[in-house]
N, C-alpha and C positions, 0 to 999 in steps of 0.2 A: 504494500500500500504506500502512494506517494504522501509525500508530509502535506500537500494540500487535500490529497482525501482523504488523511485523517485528522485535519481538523473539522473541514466538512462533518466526517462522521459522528466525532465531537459535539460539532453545533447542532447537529440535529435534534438532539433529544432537549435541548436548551432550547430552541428554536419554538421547537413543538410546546414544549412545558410555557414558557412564558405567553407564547399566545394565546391557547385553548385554554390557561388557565385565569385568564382577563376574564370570561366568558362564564367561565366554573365560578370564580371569588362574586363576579358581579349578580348571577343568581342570588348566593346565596347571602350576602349582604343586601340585596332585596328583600329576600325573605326576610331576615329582620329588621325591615320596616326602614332602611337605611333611603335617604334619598339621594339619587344618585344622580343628581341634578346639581348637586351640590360640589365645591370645591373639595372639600375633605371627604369625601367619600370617594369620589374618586382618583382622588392621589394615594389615597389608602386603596383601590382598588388595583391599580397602577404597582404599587410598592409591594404589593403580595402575589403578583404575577411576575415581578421581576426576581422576586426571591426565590420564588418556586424554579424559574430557568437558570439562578446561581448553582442551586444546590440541585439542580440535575445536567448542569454541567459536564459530570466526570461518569459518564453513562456506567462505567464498573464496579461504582460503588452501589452499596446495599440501601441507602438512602435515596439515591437516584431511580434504582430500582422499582422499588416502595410508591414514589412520587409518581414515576411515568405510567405502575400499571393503575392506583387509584384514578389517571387522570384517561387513561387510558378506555379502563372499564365505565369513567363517567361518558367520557364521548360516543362508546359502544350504546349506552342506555337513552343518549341523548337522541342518535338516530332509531332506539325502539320507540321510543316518546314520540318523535314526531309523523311515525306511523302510527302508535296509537292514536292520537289526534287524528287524523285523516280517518280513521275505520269510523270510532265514535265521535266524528263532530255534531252527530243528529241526538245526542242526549242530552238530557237537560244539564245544562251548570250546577242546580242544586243536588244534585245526584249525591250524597254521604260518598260511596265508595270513591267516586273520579275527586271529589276533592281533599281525603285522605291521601290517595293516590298522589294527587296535585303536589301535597306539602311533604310529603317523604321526597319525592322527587326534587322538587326546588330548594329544600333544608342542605341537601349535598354531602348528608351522611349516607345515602346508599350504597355510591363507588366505594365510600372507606371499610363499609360492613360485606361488601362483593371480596375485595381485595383481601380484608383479614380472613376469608373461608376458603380463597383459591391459594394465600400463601401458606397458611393455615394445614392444610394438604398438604403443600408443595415443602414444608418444613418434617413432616412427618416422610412423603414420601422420601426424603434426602437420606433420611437415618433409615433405611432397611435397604437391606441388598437381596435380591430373589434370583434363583437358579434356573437358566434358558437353559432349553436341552434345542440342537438338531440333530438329526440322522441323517447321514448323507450314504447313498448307495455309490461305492467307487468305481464297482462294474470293474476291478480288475483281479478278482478274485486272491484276495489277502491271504495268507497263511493264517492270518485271528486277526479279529476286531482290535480295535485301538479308539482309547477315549482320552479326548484331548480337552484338557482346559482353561481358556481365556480369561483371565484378568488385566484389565486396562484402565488407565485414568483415576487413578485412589487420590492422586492429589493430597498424598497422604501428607497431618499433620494440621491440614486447614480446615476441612469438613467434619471426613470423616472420625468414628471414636478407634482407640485403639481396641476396646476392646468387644465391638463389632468386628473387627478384620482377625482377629485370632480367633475368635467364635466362625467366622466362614473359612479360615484357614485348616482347622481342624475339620469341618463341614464336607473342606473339598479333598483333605485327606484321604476321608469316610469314603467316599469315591472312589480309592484306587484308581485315580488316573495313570495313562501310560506314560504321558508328558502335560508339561503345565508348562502355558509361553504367558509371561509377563510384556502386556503390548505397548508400552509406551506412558509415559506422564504419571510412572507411578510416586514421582515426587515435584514438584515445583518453585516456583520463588521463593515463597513463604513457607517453605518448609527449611528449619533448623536441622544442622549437621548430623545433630543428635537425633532425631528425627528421621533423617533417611536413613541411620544405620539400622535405625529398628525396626523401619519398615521392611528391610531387604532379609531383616533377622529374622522376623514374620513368617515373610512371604518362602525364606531358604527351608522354611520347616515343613513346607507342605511336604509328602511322599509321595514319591512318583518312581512309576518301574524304570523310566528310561532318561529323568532329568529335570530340571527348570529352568527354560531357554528367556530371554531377553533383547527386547529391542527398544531405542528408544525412541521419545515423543519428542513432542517439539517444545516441553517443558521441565523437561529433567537435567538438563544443567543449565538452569536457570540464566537462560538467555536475553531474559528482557529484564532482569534487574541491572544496577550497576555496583551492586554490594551484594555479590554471592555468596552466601553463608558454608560452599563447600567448594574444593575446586575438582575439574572433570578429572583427575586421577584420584583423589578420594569415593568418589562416586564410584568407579570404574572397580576398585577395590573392596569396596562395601560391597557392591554386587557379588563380583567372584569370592570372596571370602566367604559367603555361605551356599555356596558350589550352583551359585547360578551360572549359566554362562551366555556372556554377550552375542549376538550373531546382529555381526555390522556389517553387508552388503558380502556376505558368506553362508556356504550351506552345511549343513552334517547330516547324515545318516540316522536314519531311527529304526531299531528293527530288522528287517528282513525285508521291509514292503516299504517303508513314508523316507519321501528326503525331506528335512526341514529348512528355510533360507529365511535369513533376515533381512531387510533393507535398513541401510543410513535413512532417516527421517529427512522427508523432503524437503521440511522446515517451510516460510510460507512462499508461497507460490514455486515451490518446487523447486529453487534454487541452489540447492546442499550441494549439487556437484557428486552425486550417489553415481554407483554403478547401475546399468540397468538388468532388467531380471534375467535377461539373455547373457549378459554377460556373467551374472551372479551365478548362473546353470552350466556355464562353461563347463565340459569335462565332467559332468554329473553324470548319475546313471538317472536316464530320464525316463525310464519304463518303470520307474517307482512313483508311489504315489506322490505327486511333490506338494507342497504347503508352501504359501509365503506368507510372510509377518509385517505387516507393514501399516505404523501405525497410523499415518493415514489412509482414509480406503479411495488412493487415486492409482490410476495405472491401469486399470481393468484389462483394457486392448491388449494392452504390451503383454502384463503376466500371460493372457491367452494366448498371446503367439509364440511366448515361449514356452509353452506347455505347461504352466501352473494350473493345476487341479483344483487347490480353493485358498483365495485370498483371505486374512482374517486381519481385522482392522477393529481401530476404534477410534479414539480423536473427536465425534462429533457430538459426544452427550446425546445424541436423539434429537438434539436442539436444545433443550434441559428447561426452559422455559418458552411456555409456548404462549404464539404460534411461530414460533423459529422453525421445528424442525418439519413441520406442516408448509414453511415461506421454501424449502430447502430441498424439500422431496418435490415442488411444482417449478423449483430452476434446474431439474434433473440431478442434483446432487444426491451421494449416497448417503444416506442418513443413519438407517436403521434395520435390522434385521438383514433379510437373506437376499440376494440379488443374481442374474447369470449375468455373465458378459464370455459369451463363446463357450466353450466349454470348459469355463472357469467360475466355479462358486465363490460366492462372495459373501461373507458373513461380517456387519459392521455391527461390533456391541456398544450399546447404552455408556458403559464404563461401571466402573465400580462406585463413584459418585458424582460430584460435580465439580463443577470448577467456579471460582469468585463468588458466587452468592450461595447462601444454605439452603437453597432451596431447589426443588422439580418438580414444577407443572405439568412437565411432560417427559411422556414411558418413564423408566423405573430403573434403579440403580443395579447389578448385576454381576455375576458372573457367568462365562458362557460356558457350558459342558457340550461336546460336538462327537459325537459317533460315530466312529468311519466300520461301516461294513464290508 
């Protein structure tokens, strides 16, 4: 993103906030009885729409948040309003209900009691993590099934609790997985030194027949801070020290039947300078089942024409707060769940929680258990 489209991106939500909320404040300062004819009423009208676009300014914070979807849910109610109006304009004024009706609506506590029940939710759904199963048929006749499982995006240290992730840690134990791939972003900015060593301490206790492989996000060595609390060879070594192992645009062996390949994180817009999956397969035995890791779910074409079997991704939250990942799945981006591109499966998980705000409006926190027949 250039620095003028991300101030634009910036302004926008400040943009939005101070205007629509001219409109919102002047309601409901009507409503009490304020005349708005008046010099001080509307400078006080004026002064609390422009505070409103101060303080959603910085669209990542949790306040800005808060601000955008109460004003957001009021402008939603605003256009059911003035379709109510038009169905029943033929009913009488004194009607009790449409004038109940009337003063809930123009008081302008409704967006804020809409807003407290959908974040309300979206706080609860953030703290539980639930187990996706798919089954994939490989059609290349396996020596024995193999069950693989996805953990991506813990963003551990900021969300989620620790002792939710040792409770699904032991969880996916219970599972006898064959292999367990850590997909990216399992730490971030605001996660403390101390912090990612415990996560990776965590995460090194699952049991698995054949390993626990790693790739990373575009948030685990804290790329967008300018005071990284850990440096990429600390990290590097927390990982391997509890017998994870990294796979950075390389492949290994699993078994008898699965090749497993990592990708370098494309970081954004794909720029990282990575190997491509063609050359990542160089000199593989490609009549095995092959898996790539790649924690964002881009590439689809490519993996297919290098003969990857099923891509497994995460990166996208779902969108995490909606309607993002609902705006995301209609500009054809990979969002969510199971997708083909050729004869290459493509599985993009949720993640394990969220990222920047505590909250998810939208799909559910996870990890993914995947079946190869």
């Amino acid at each position: 993103m250039t620095t003028m489209g991300y101030l634009v991106f910036r302004a926008l939500p400040a943009v939005f906030a101070g205007a629509y909320s001219y409109f919102y404040f002047r309601r409901i300062l009507d409503f009490c009885r304020m005349d708005m004819k008046t010099w001080g009423a509307k400078s006080l009208n004026v002064a609390l729409a422009l505070t409103l676009a101060a303080l959603s300014s910085n669209f990542w914070s949790v306040r800005a948040m808060l601000i955008l979807h109460v004003l957001a849910v009021s402008f939603a109610l605003d256009l059911a309003a003035g379709v109510f109006r038009i169905v029943f304009r033929n009913r009488k004024a004194e009607n009790r209900f449409f004038k109940m009706a009337g003063k809930i609506y123009c008081c302008g506590l409704l967006p804020v009691a809409v807003t407290a029940v959908m974040l309300g939710y979206g706080f609860f759904n953030m703290n539980r993590a639930v187990r996706t199963e798919y089954q994939i048929e490989t059609g290349r006749g396996l020596e024995q099934s193999y069950k693989l499982v996805l953990i991506t995006d813990t963003h551990y240290g900021t969300i989620q609790s620790t002792g939710l992730l040792k409770e699904k840690a032991e969880e996916i134990s219970a599972e006898k997985p064959d292999i367990v791939v850590l997909g990216g972003d399992i730490v971030e900015e605001n996660t403390s030194k101390e912090e990612m060593e415990e996560v990776f301490q965590i995460f090194g206790s699952i049991e698995s027949r054949y390993g626990i492989y790693y790739v990373y996000g575009n948030h685990d060595r804290q790329p967008y801070t300018e005071e990284p609390t850990y440096a990429d060879s600390e990290l590097a070594e927390a990982i391997r020290r509890n017998g994870i192992v990294i796979l950075e645009d390389k492949a290994v062996t699993v078994g008898n039947d699965l090749l497993l390949a990592g990708r370098k994180d494309a970081a954004w817009g794909n720029v990282s300078g990575r190997a491509s999956a063609e050359e990542i397969l160089e000199d593989t035995d490609r009549d095995r089942f092959i898996i790539m890791a790649d924690h964002q779910p881009v590439e689809g074409e490519e993996n297919a024409e290098a003969g990857v079997d099923l891509l497994i991704s995460g990166h996208t939250h779902a969108g995490q707060m909606w309607p993002i990942g609902m705006f995301s799945e209609w500009f054809g981006t990979l969002n969510y769940g199971e997708y083909q591109e050729g004869d290459c499966k493509i599985i993009v998980s949720s993640g394990f929680t969220g990222w920047g705000y505590p909250f998810r409006t939208e799909k559910h926190c996870e990890y993914v258990v995947i079946s190869l027949e």
